[in-house]
C-alpha positions in Angstrom: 0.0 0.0 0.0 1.3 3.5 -0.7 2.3 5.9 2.3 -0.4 8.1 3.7 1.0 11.0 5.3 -1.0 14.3 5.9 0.3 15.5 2.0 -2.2 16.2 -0.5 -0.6 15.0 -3.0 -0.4 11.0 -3.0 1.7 8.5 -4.6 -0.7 5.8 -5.5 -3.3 8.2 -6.4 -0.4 9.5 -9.0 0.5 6.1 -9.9 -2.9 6.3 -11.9 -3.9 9.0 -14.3 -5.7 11.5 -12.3 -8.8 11.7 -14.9 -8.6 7.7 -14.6 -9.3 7.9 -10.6 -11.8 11.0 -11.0 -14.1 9.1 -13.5 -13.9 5.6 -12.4 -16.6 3.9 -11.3 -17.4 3.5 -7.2 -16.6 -0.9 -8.1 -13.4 0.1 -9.8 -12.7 2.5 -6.5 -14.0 -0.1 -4.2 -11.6 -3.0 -5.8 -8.3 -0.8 -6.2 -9.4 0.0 -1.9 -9.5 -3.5 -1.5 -6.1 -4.4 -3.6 -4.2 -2.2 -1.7 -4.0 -0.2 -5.0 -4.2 2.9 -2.7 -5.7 3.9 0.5 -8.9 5.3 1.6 -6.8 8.4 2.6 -5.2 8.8 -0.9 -8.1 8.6 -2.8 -9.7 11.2 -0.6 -7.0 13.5 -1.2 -7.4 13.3 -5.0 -10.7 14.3 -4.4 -9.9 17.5 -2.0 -6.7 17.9 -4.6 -9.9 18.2 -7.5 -11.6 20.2 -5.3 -8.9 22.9 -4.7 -8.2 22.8 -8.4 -11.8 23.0 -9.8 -14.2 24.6 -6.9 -13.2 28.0 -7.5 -15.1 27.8 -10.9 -17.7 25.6 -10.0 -18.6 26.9 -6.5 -19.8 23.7 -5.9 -18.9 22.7 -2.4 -20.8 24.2 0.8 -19.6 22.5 4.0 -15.7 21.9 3.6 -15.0 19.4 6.6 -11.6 17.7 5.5 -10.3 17.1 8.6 -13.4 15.0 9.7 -13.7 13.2 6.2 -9.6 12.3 6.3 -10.1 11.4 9.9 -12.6 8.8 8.8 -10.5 7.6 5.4 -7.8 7.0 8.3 -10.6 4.8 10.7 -11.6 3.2 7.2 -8.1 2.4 6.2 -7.3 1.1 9.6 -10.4 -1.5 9.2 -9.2 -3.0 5.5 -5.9 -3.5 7.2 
């Protein structure tokens, strides 16, 4: 599994093409989580790391709580382990 430390940025969610993680499919997600392809943790940052990139624009997020959400990736990763 690749590292999850606090940085946004994250290697396995690199190791894919980001447009190849942003439109896969929740199974896909769900089976690359389950491989050990990448964490919970990393494939919530790609998310936040979209967010940052593409909110501004869009305006499309309302309650920001990334410190609860990675809090929970970290419970969820620590249960598939």
């Amino acid at each position: 599994m690749a590292s999850t430390d606090n940085n946004s940025s994250t290697a396995g969610a690199k190791s894919a093409s980001g447009d190849d993680l942003a439109f896969a499919s929740a199974t896909e997600l769900a089976q690359k989580l389950r491989d050990r392809e990448l964490s919970c943790e990393e494939l919530l940052n790609h998310y936040l790391d979209r967010v940052d990139r593409y909110n501004g624009e869009l305006n499309a997020l309302v309650v920001d709580i990334r410190d609860q959400a990675r809090e929970e990736a970290r419970t969820a990763d620590q249960a598939l382990a």
